[in-house]
C-alpha positions as semicolon CSV with decimal commas, in nm:
position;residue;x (nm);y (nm);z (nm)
1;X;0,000;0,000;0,000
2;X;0,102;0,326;-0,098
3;X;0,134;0,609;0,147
4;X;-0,101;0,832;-0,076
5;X;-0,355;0,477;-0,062
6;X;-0,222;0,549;0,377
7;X;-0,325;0,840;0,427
8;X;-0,666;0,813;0,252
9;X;-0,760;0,497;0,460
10;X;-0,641;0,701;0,745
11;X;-0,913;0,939;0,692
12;X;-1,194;0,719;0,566
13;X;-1,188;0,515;0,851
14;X;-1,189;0,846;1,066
15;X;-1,516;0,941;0,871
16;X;-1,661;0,623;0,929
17;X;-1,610;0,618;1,255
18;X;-1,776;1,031;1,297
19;X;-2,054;0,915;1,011
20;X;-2,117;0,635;1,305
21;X;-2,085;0,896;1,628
22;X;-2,351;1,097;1,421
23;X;-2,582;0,798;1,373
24;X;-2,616;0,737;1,763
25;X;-2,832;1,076;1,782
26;X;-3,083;0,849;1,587
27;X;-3,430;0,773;1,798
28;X;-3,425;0,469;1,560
29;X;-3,425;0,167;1,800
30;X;-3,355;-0,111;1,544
31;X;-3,089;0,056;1,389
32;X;-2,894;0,333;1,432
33;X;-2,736;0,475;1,089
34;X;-2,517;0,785;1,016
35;X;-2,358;0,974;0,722
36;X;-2,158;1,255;0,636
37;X;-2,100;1,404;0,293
38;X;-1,716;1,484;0,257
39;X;-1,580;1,709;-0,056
40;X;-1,256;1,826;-0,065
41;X;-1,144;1,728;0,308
42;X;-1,479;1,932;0,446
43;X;-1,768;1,801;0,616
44;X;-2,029;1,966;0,388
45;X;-2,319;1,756;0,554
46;X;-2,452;1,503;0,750
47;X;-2,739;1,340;0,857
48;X;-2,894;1,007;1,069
49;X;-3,172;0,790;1,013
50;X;-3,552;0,947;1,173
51;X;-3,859;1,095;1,064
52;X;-3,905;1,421;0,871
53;X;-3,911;1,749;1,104
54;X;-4,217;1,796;1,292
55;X;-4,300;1,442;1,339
56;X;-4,260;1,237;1,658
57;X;-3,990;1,085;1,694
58;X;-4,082;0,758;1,720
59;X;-3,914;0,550;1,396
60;X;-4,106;0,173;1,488
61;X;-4,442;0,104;1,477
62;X;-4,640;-0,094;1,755
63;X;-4,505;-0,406;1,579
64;X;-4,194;-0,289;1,616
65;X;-4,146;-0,233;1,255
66;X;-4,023;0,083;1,095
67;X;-4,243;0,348;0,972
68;X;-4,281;0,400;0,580
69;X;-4,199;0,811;0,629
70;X;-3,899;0,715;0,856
71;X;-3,582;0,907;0,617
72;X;-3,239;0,714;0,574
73;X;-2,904;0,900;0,684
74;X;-2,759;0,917;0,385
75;X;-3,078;1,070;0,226
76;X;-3,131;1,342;0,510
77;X;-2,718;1,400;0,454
78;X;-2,817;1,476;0,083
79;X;-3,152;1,727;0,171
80;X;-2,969;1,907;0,396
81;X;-2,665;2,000;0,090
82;X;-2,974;2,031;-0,191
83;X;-3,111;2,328;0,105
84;X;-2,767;2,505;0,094
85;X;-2,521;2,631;-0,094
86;X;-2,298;2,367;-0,112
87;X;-2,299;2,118;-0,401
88;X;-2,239;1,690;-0,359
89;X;-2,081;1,657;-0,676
90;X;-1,775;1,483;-0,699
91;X;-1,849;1,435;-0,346
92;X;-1,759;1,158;-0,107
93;X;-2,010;0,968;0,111
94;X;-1,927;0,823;0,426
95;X;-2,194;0,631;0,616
96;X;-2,240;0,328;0,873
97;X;-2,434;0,102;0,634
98;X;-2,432;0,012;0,212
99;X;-2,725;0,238;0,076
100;X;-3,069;0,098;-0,018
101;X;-3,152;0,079;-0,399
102;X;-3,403;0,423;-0,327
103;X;-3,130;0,608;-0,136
104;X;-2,895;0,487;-0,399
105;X;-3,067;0,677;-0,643
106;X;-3,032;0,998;-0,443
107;X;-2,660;0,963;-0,422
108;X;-2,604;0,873;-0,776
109;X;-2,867;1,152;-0,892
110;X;-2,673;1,390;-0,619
111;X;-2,312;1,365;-0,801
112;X;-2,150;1,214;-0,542
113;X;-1,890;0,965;-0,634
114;X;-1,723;0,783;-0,399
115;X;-1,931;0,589;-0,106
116;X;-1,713;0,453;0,163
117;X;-1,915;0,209;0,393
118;X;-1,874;-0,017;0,704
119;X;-2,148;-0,243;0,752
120;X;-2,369;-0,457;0,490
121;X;-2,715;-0,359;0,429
122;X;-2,986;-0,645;0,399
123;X;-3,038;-0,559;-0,009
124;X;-2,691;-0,515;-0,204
125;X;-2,931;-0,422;-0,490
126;X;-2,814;-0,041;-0,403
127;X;-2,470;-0,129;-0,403
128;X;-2,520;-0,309;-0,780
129;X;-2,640;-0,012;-0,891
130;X;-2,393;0,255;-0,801
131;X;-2,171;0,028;-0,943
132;X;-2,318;0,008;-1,261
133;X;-2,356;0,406;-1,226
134;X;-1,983;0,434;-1,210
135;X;-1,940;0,544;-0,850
136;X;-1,650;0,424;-0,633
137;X;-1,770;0,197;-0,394
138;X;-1,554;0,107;-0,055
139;X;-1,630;-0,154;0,259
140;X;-1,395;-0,040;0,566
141;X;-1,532;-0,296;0,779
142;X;-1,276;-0,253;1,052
143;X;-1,248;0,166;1,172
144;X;-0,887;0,132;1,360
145;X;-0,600;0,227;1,270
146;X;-0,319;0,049;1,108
């Protein structure tokens, strides 16, 4: 390995490991997921998995299953650039699980282009897409240093 290849796992893993610090202010109690939108070395957004402002905060239903409305980290990450001034293209995406196949459209429709992830989602369908898509796809499965 490189020390260019080094020094970029060096800070992936430490975006991983703040895109996961961000998803534990989640109410979600199933799961707990976090992102953070990097360009350029900058945090340029973030977000965690809940329900849309002005709802409660409750993300499960009575059967303990999630709520329809309930928004994905990565997809609150990507509202929260499209309401400012900053742009996601060419963008990297850091976040605590691989990306659904709806959220995956959002990322790919977004610009960004590299998505750095730790855990595996239950569909890989997203995944297949963005690949297809041509975006850069990375699992850092362990966040530690080396």
């Amino acid at each position: 390995m490189s020390d260019t290849e080094k020094k970029q796992l060096k800070f992936d893993r430490a975006y991983l490991r703040i895109a996961r610090e961000w998803g534990k202010l989640s109410y979600c109690k199933r799961k707990q997921v976090g992102a953070v939108i990097v360009k350029d070395r900058m945090i340029i957004s973030d977000g965690y998995n809940g329900t849309p402002s002005g709802f409660e905060n409750d993300c499960e239903d009575e059967d303990n299953l999630t709520k329809w409305y309930v928004l994905h980290a990565e997809a609150n990450a990507i509202l929260k650039v499209a309401a400012s001034t900053q742009s996601s293209k060419g963008a990297t995406l850091y976040i605590t699980y691989s990306p659904c196949k709806e959220c995956s459209k959002l990322i790919h429709q977004s610009g960004i282009k590299r998505v750095v992830y730790q855990n595996n989602y239950k569909d890989d369908s997203g995944l297949s897409f963005l690949k297809k898509a041509g975006v850069e796809i990375t699992q850092i499965a362990e966040l530690e240093e080396i």
